[in-house]
py3Dmol code that shows the C-alpha trace and the ligand (Angstrom):
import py3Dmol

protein = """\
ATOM      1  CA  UNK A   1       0.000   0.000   0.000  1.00  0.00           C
ATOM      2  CA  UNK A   2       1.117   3.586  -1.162  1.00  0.00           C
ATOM      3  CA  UNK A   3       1.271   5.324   2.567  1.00  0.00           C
ATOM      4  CA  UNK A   4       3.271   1.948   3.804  1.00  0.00           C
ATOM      5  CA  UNK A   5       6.017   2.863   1.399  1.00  0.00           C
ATOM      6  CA  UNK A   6       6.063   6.021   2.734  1.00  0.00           C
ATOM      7  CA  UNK A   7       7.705   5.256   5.815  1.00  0.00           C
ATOM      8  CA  UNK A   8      11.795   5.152   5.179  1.00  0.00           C
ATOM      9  CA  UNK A   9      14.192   2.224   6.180  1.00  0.00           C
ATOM     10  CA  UNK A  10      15.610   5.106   8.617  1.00  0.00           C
ATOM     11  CA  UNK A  11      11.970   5.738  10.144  1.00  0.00           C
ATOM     12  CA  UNK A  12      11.656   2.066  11.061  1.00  0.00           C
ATOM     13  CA  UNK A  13      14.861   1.609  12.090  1.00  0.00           C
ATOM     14  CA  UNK A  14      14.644   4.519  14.893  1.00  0.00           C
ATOM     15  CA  UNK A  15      10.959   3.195  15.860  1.00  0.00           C
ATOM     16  CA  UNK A  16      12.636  -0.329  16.434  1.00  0.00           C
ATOM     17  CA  UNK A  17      14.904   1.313  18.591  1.00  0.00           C
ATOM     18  CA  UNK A  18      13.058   3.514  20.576  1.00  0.00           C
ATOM     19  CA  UNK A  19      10.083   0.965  21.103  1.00  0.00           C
ATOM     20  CA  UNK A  20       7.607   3.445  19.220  1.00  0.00           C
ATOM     21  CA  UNK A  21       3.989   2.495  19.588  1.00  0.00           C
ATOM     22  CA  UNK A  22       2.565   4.618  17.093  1.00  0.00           C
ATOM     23  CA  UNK A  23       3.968   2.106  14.256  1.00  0.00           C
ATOM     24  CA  UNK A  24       2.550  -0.851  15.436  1.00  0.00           C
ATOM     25  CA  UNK A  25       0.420  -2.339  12.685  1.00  0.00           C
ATOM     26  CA  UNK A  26       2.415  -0.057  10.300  1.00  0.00           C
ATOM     27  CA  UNK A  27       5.100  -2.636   9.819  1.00  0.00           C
ATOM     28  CA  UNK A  28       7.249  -5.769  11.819  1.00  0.00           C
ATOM     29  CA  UNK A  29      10.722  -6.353  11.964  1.00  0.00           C
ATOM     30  CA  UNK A  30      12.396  -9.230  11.586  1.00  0.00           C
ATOM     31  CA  UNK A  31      15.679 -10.440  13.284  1.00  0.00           C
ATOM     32  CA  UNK A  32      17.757 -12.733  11.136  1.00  0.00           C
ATOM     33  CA  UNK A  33      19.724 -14.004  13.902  1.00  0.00           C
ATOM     34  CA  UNK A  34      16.961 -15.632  16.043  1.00  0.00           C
ATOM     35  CA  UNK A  35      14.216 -15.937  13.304  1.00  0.00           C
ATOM     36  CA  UNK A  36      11.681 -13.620  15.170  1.00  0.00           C
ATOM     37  CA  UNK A  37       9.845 -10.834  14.331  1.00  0.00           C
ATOM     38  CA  UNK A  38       8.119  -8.204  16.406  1.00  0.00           C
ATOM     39  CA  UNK A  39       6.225  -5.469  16.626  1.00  0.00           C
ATOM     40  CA  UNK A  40       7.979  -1.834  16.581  1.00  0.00           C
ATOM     41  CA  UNK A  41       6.559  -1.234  20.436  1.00  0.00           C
ATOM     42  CA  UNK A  42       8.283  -4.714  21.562  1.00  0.00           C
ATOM     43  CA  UNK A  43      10.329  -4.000  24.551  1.00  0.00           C
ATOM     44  CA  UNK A  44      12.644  -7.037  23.723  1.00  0.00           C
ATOM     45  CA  UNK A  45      16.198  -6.302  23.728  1.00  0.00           C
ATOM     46  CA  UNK A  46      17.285  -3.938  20.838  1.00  0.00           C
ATOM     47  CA  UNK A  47      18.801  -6.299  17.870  1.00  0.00           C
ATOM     48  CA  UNK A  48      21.850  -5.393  15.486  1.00  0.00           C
ATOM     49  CA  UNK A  49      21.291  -2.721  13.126  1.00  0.00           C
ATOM     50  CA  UNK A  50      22.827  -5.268  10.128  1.00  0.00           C
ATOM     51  CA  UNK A  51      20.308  -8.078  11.201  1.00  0.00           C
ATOM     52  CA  UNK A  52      17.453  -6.537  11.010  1.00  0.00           C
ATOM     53  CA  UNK A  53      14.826  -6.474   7.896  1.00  0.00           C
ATOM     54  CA  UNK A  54      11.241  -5.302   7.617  1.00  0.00           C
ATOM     55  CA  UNK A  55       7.988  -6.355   6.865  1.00  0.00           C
ATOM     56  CA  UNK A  56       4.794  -4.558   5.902  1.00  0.00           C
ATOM     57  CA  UNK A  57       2.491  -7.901   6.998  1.00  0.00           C
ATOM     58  CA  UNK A  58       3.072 -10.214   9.676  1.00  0.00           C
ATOM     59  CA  UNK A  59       1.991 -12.767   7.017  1.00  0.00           C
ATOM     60  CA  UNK A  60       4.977 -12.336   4.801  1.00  0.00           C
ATOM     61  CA  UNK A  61       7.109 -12.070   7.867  1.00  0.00           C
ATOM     62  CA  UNK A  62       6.012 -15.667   8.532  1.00  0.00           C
ATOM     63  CA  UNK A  63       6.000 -16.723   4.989  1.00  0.00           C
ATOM     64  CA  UNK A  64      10.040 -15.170   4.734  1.00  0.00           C
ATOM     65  CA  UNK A  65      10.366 -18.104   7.646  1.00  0.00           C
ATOM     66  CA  UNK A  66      10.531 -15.888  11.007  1.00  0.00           C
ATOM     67  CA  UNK A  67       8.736 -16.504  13.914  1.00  0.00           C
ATOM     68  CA  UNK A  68       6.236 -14.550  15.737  1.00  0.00           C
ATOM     69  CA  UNK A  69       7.430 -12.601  19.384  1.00  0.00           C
ATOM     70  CA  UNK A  70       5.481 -14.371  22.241  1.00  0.00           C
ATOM     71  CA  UNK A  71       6.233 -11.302  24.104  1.00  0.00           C
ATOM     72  CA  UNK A  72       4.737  -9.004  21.612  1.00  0.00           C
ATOM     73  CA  UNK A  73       2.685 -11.576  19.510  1.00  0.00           C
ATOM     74  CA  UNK A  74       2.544  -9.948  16.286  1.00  0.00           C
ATOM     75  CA  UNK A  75       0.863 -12.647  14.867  1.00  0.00           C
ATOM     76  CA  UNK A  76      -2.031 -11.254  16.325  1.00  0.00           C
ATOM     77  CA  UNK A  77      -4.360  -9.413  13.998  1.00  0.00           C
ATOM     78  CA  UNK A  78      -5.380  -6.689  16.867  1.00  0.00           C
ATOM     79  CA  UNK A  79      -3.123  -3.365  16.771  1.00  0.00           C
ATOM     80  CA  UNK A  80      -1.070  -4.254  20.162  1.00  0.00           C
ATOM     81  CA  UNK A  81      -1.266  -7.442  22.251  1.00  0.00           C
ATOM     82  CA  UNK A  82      -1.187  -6.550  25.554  1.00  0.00           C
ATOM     83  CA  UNK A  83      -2.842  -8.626  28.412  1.00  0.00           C
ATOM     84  CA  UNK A  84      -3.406  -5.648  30.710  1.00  0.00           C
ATOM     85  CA  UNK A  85      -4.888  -3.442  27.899  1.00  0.00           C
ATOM     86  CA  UNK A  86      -8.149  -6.290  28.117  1.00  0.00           C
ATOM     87  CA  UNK A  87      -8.731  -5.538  31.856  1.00  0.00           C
ATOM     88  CA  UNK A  88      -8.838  -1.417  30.287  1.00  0.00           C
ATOM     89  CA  UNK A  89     -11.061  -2.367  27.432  1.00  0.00           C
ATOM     90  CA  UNK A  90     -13.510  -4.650  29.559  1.00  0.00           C
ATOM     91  CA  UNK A  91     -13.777  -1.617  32.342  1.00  0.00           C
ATOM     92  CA  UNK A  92     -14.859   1.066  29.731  1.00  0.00           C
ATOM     93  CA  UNK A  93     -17.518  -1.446  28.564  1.00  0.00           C
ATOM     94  CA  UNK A  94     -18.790  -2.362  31.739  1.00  0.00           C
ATOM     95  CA  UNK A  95     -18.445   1.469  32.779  1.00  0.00           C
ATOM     96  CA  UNK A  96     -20.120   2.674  29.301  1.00  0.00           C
ATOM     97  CA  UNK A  97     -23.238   0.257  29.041  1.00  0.00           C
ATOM     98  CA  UNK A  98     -23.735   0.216  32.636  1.00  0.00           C
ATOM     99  CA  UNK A  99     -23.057   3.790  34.010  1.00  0.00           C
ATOM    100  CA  UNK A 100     -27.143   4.595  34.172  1.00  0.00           C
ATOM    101  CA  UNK A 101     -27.173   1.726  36.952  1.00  0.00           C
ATOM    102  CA  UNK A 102     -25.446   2.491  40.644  1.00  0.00           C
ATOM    103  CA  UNK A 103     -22.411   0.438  40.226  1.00  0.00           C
ATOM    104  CA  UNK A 104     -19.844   0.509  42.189  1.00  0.00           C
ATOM    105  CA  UNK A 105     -15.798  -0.773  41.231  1.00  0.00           C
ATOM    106  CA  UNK A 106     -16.129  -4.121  43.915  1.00  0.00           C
ATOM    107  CA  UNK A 107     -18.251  -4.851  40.921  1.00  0.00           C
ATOM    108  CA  UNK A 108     -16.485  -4.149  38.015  1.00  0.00           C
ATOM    109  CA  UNK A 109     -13.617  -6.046  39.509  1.00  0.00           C
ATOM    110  CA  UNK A 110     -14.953  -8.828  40.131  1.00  0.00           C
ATOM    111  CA  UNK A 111     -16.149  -8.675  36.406  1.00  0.00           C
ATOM    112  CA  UNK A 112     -12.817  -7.948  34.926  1.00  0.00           C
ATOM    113  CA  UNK A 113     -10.988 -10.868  37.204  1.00  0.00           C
ATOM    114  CA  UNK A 114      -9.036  -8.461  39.750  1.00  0.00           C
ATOM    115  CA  UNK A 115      -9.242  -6.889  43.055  1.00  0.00           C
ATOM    116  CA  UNK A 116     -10.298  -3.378  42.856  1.00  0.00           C
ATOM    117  CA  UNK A 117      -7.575  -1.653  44.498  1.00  0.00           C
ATOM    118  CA  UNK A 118      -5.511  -3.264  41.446  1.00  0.00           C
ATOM    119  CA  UNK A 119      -8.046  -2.035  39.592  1.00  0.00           C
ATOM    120  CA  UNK A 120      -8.174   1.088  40.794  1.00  0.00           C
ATOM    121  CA  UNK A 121      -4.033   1.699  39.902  1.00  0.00           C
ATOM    122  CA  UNK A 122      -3.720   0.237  36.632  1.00  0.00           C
ATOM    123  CA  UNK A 123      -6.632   2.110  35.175  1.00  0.00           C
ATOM    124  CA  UNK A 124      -5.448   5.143  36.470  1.00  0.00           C
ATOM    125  CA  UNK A 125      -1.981   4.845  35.344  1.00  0.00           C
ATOM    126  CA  UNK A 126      -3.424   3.386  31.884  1.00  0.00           C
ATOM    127  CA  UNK A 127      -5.989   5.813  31.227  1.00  0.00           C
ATOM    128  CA  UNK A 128      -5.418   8.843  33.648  1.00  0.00           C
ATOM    129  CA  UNK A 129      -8.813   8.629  35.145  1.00  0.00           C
ATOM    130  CA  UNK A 130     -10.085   6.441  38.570  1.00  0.00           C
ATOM    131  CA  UNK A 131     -12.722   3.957  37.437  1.00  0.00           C
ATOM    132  CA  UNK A 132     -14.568   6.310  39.775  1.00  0.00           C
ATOM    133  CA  UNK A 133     -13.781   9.289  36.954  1.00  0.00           C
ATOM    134  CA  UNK A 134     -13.929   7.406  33.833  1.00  0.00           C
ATOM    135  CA  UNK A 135     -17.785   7.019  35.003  1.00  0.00           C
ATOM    136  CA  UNK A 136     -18.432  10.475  35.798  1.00  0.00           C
ATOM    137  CA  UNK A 137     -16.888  11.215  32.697  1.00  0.00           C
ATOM    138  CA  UNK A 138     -19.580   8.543  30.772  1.00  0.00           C
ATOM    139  CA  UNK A 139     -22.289  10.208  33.005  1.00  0.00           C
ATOM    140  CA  UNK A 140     -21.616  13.939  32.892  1.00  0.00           C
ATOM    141  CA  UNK A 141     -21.189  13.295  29.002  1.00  0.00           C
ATOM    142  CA  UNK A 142     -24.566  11.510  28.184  1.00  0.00           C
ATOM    143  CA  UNK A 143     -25.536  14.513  30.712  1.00  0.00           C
ATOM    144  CA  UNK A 144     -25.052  17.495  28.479  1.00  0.00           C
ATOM    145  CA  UNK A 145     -26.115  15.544  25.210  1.00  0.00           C
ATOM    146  CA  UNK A 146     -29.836  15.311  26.993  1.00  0.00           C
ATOM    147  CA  UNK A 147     -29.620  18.817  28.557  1.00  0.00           C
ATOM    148  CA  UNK A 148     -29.363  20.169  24.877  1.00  0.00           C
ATOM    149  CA  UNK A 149     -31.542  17.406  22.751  1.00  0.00           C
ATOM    150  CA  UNK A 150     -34.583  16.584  24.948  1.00  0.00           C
ATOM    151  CA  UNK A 151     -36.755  18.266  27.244  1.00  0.00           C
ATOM    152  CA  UNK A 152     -35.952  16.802  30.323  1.00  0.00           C
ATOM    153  CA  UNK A 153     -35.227  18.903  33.479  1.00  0.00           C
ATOM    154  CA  UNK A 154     -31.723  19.143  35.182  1.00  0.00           C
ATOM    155  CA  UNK A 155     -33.546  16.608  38.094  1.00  0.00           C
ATOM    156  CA  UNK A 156     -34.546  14.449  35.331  1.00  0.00           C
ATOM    157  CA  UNK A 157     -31.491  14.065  33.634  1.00  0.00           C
ATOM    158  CA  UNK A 158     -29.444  13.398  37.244  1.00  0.00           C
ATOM    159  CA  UNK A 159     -31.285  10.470  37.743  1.00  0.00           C
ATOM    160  CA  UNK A 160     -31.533   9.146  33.821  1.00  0.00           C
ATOM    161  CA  UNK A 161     -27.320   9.240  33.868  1.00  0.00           C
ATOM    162  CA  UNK A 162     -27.362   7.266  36.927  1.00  0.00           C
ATOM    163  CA  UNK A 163     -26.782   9.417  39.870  1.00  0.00           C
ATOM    164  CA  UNK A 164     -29.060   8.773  42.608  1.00  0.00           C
ATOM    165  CA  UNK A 165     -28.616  12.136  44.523  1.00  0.00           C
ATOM    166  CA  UNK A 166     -29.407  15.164  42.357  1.00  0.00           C
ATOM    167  CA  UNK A 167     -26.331  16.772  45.034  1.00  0.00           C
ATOM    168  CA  UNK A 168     -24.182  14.432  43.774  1.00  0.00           C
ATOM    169  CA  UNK A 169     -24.916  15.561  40.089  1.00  0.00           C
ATOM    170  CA  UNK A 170     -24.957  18.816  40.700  1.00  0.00           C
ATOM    171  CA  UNK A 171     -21.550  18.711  42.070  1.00  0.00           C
ATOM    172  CA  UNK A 172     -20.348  16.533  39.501  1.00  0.00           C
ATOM    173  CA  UNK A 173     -21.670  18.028  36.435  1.00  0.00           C
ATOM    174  CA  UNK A 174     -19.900  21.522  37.794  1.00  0.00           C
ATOM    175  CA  UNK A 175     -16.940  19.821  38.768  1.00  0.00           C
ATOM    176  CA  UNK A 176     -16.628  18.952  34.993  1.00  0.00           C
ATOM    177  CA  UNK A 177     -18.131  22.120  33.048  1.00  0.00           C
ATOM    178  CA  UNK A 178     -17.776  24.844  35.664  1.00  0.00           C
ATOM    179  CA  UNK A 179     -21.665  25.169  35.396  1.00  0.00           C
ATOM    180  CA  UNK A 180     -24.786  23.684  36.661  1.00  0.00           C
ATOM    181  CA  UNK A 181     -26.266  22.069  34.676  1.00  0.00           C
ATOM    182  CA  UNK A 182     -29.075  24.444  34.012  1.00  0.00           C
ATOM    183  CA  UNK A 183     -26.490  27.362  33.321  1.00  0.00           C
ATOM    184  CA  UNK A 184     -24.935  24.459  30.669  1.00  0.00           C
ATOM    185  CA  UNK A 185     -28.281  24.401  29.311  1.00  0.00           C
ATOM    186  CA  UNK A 186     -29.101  28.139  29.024  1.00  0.00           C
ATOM    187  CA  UNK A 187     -25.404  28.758  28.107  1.00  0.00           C
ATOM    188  CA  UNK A 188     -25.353  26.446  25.172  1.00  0.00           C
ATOM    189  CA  UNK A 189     -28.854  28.288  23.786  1.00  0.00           C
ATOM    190  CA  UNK A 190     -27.692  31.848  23.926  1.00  0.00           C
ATOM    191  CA  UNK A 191     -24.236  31.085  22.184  1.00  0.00           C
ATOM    192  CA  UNK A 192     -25.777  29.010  19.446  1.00  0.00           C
ATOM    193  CA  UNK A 193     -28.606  30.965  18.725  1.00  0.00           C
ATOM    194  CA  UNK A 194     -26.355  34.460  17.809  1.00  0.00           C
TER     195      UNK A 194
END
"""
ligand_1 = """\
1
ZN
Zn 8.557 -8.883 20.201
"""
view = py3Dmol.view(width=600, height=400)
view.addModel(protein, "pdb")
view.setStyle({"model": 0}, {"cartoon": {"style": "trace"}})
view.addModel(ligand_1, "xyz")
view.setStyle({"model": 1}, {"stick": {}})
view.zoomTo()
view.show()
C-alpha cells in the first residue's frame, strides 16, 4: 500500500529502537539471527542494526520463515497485544453500558478478574482517570447531550445518567463544566442561537 512505502528504512529503524507504539500495525521487523519478528513497540532487547529487515504484513514475515514474538505476539491481527490493555477495554464497557445503573468498582472487579484496588491503579496509570472518573466522565457526558436534545429537566437528567442524589450531580456536572447544569443548558442556547 502507497502510505506503507512512505515510511523510510531510517523511520523504522529509529521506531525499532526507541520501542515506538505509534507504528505498530504499520510494519514488523524481523531479526535474522533468532528468526523472530516483532512489533515496533516490543520491549525485547534492541537487535543489530545489520540483522534486522522489515515487513509490511506479519503474514509475509512468517511466509520469509521468522517466527512470531510471544512477548509481543505480532501474529495477532489486533493493533497491540497486551494482556493488561483487556482488563482497560472490559472496564470502559462495563463502565459505558452500565453507568445509568449504581455500580460501584467491587463490581467491576470482580467482572474484569481483579481486586479493585488493582483495579483502581492500573486504570489510572493506563488511562489517567479512577474507574470512579472514567464514570463520571460517561455520566456527565450523556448529561449534556440530553440537557441540549430533549426536554428533560436538570432533576430528570441526574437520575436518567445514573446518579441517585441530584447533590451528587450537581456537584459533579460543575466539577466537569464549571456550570450547573441548568447554566450548561441556558449557556449552550444563547451562544448558538447568535
Ligand atoms: Zn517482540
Amino acid at each position: 500500500m502507497l502510505d506503507q512505502n512512505k515510511i523510510s528504512k531510517d523511520t523504522m529503524w529509529e521506531a525499532t529502537v526507541t520501542c515506538n507504539p505509534e507504528y505498530d500495525g504499520k510494519f514488523f521487523y524481523a531479526i535474522k539471527t533468532t528468526g523472530i519478528f516483532c512489533r515496533p513497540s516490543c520491549k525485547s532487547k534492541t537487535p543489530k542494526y545489520k540483522n534486522v529487515s522489515y515487513f509490511f504484513d506479519a503474514a509475509n514475515a512468517q511466509k520469509a520463515g521468522y517466527r512470531p514474538c510471544k512477548r509481543c505476539r505480532p501474529d495477532l491481527k489486533i493493533k497491540k497485544y497486551d494482556p493488561l490493555e483487556s482488563i482497560i477495554e472490559d472496564t470502559k464497557r462495563i463502565i459505558e453500558n452500565n453507568y445509568r445503573k449504581n455500580i460501584h468498582l467491587i463490581d467491576i472487579a470482580s467482572d474484569v478478574g481483579v481486586s479493585p484496588f488493582y483495579l483502581n491503579r492500573l486504570f489510572k496509570d493506563r488511562t489517567g482517570y479512577t474507574p470512579r472518573m472514567f464514570l463520571e466522565k460517561a455520566r456527565i457526558e450523556q448529561a449534556k447531550e440530553l440537557l441540549l436534545t430533549t426536554t428533560l429537566n436538570s432533576t430528570e437528567v441526574g437520575y436518567q445518567v445514573g446518579y441517585i442524589s441530584i447533590s451528587s450531580f450537581y456537584n459533579a456536572f460543575k466539577r466537569s463544566t464549571g456550570l450547573t447544569p441548568s447554566q450548561f443548558q441556558a449557556n449552550y442556547v444563547e451562544t448558538t442561537t447568535e
